[in-house]
N, C-alpha and C positions, 0 to 999 in steps of 0.2 A: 504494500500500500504506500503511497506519495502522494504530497502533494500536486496536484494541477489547475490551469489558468484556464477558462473557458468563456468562449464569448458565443452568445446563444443566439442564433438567425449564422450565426458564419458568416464568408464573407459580402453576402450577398447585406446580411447585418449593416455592416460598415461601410458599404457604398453607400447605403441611404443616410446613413447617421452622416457623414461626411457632406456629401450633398446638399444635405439640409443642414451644414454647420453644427452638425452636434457633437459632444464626446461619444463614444463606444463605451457602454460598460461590458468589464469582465468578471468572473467567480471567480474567487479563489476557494478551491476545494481541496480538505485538507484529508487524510486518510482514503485516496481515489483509488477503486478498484480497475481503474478506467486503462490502464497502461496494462495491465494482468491481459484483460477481454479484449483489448482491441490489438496491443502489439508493437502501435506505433501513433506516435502523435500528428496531427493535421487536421485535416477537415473531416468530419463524418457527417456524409451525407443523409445518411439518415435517421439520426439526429438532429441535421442542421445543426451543426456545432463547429467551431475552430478551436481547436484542443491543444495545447503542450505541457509538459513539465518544468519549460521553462517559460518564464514571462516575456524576456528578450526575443523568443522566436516568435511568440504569439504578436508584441509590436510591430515584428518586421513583417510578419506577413497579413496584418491588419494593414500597414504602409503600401503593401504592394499589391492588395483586392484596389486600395483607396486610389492608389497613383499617387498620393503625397503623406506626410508625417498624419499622423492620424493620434487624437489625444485620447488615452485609455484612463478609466477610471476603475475604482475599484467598487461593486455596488456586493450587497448582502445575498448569500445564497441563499436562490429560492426552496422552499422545501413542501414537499408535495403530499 
């Protein structure tokens, strides 16, 4: 289990956030089964999620859905 950084809509997410000038929020999720089950961090499509272990790859590839710097915030995980 580890922690992971998830940003929920993916990047299709952070185009519109971006667009319309807003920040992205991300989760920080702490004890993730998420890297066991999946194998490998990035987009999961079917979830609609952009997922990593680390926060640095999650900005850079929030920068590169967006085309430019893109501002990540950190919001409360939701819980279901």
């Amino acid at each position: 289990m580890t922690t992971i950084y998830k940003i929920m809509g993916g990047g299709q997410k952070v185009q519109r956030n971006t667009q319309a000038g807003l920040p992205t929020q991300y989760i920080k999720v702490e004890n993730s089964d998420w890297v066991e089950k999946c194998g490998c961090s990035g987009q999961d499509f079917a979830a609609n999620t952009m997922w990593s272990t680390e926060l640095e790859d999650l900005q850079r590839w929030a920068n590169e859905w967006a085309g430019c710097e893109v501002t990540l915030v950190e919001a409360e995980e939701e819980r279901m």
